[in-house]
C-alpha positions as CSV (number, residue, x, y, z in Angstrom):
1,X,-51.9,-23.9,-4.1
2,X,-50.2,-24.2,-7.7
3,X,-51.2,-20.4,-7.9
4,X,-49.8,-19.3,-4.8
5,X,-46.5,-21.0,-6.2
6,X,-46.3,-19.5,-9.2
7,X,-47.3,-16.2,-7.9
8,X,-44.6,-16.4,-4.9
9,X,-42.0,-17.7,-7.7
10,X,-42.8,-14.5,-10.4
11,X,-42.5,-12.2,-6.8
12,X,-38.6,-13.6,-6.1
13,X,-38.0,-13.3,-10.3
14,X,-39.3,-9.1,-10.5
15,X,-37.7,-8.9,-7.1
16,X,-34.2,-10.1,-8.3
17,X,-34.5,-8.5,-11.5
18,X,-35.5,-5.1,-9.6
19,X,-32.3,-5.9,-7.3
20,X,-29.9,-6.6,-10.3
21,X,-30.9,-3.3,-12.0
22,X,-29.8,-1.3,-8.9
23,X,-26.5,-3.1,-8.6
24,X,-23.3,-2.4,-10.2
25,X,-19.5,-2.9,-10.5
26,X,-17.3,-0.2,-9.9
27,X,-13.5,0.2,-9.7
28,X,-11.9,0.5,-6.3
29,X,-10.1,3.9,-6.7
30,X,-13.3,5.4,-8.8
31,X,-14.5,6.1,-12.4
32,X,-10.4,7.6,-13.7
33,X,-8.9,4.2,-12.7
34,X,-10.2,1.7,-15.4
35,X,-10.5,4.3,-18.0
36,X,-7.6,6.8,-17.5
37,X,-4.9,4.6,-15.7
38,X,-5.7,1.3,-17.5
39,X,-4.0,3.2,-20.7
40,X,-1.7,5.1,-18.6
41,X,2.0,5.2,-20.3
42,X,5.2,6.3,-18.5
43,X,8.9,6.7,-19.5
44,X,10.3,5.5,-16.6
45,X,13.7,6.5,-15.4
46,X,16.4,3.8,-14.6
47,X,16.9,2.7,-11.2
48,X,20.1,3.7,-9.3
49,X,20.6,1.2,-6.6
50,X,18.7,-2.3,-6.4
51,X,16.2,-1.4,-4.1
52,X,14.9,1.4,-6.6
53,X,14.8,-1.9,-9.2
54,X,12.9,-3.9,-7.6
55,X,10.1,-1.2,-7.2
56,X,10.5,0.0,-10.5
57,X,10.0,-3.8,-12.1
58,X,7.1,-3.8,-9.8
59,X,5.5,-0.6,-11.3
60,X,6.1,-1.4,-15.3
61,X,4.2,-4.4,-14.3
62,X,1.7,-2.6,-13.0
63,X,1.7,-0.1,-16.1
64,X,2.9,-2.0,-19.1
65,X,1.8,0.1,-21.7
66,X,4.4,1.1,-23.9
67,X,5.3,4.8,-23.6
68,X,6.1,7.2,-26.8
69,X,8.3,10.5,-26.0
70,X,5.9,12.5,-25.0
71,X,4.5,10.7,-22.2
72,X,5.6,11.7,-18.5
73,X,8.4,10.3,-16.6
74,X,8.2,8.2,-13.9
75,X,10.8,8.5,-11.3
76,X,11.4,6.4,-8.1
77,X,14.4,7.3,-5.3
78,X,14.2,4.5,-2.4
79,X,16.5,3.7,0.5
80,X,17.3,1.0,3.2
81,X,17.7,1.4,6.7
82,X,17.8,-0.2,9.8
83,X,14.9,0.8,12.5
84,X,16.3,1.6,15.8
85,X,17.1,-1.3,18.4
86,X,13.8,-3.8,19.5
87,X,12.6,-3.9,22.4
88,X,12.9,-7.7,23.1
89,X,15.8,-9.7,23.7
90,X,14.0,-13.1,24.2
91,X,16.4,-14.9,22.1
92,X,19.4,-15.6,23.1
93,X,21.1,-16.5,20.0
94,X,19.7,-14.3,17.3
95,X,17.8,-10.8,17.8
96,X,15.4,-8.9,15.7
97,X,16.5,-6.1,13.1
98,X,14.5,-3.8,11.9
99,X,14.6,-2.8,8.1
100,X,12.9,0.4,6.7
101,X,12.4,1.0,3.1
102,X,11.3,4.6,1.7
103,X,10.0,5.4,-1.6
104,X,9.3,8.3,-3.1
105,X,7.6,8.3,-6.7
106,X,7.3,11.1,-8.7
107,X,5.8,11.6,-12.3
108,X,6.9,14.1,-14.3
109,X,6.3,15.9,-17.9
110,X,8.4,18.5,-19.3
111,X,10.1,19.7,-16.2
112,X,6.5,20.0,-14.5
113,X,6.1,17.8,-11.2
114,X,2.4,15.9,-12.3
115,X,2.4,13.7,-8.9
116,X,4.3,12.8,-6.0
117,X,3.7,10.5,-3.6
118,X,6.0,8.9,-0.6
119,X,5.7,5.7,0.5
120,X,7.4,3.1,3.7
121,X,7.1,-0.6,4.7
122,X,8.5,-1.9,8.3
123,X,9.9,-5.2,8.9
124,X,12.0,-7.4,10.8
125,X,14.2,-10.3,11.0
126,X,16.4,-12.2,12.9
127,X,20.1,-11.1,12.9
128,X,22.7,-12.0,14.7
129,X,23.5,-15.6,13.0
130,X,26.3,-16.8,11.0
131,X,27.7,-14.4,8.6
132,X,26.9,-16.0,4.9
133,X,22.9,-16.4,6.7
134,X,22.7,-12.9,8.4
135,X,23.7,-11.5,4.9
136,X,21.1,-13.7,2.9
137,X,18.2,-12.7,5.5
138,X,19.2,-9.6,5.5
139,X,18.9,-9.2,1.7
140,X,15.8,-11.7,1.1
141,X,13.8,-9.4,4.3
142,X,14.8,-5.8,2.2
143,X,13.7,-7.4,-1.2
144,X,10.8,-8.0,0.5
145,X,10.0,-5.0,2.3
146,X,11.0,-2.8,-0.9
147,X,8.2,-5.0,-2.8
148,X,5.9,-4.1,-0.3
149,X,6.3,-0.4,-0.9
150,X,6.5,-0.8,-4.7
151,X,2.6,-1.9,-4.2
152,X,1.8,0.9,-1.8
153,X,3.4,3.5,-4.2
154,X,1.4,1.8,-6.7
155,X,-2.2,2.0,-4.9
156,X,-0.8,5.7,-4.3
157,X,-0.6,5.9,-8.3
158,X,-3.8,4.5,-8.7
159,X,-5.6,6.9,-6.3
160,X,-4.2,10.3,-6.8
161,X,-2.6,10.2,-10.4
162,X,-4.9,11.8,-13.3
163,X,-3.3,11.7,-16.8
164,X,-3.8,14.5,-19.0
């Protein structure tokens, strides 16, 4: 019986070890995105409205090394606008309103286009309330949305980007 244990018990430890050996970690976007992006650098160029700010703080998170003058440039042009009329009227009081934001990043080194990649998040809220709180929802709803496409542009980085 004590035999049978200790056989069964040196059976699971070769098994797991077998198991372990065949097993590894891997980055999500491949081999280039732990060692090529993790010291990627970019210059990036300053923002020209507030929604292409709050992307670009988003990105030199995402990238924080610091960049020399040869690195590339990273650019990003984004805009707000409102979606077309919803389709529900349920409230009576306040009605949805759609918000768009579209980014487009591109990364660029010595006049040569290295990557571009376009990017949109959809939301809502609800309009139609008192001035100062339609103006506040409406600017707290495009922060968010323009965050949202910061981290798409940045998975869109991260997945078709290779520095050089």
């Amino acid at each position: 019986m004590i035999r049978r244990k200790a056989l069964l018990l040196l059976a699971g430890g070769l098994t797991a070890t077998a198991l372990a050996g065949c097993t590894s970690f891997a980055p999500v976007y491949g081999d280039m995105s732990y060692n090529g992006l993790a010291a990627a650098r970019f210059n990036f160029a300053p923002p020209t409205n507030r929604t292409e700010q709050i992307i670009l703080q988003r990105l030199q998170i995402a990238f924080p090394n610091q960049a020399g003058p040869t690195d590339p440039t990273l650019k990003v042009s984004a805009y707000v606008s409102s979606l077309p009329g919803v389709m529900s009227n349920a409230m009576a009081v306040a009605s949805p309103v759609g918000v768009r934001v579209e980014g487009t990043v591109t990364i660029t080194s010595g006049g040569e286009k290295l990557f571009e990649a376009k990017r949109f998040t959809d939301s809502a809220y609800q309009g139609g309330k008192l001035t100062p709180t339609n103006t506040f929802s409406a600017q707290g709803e495009q922060e968010a949305t323009a965050e949202s496409t910061a981290e798409a542009l940045r998975a869109a980085i991260l997945a078709g980007y290779r520095p050089r």
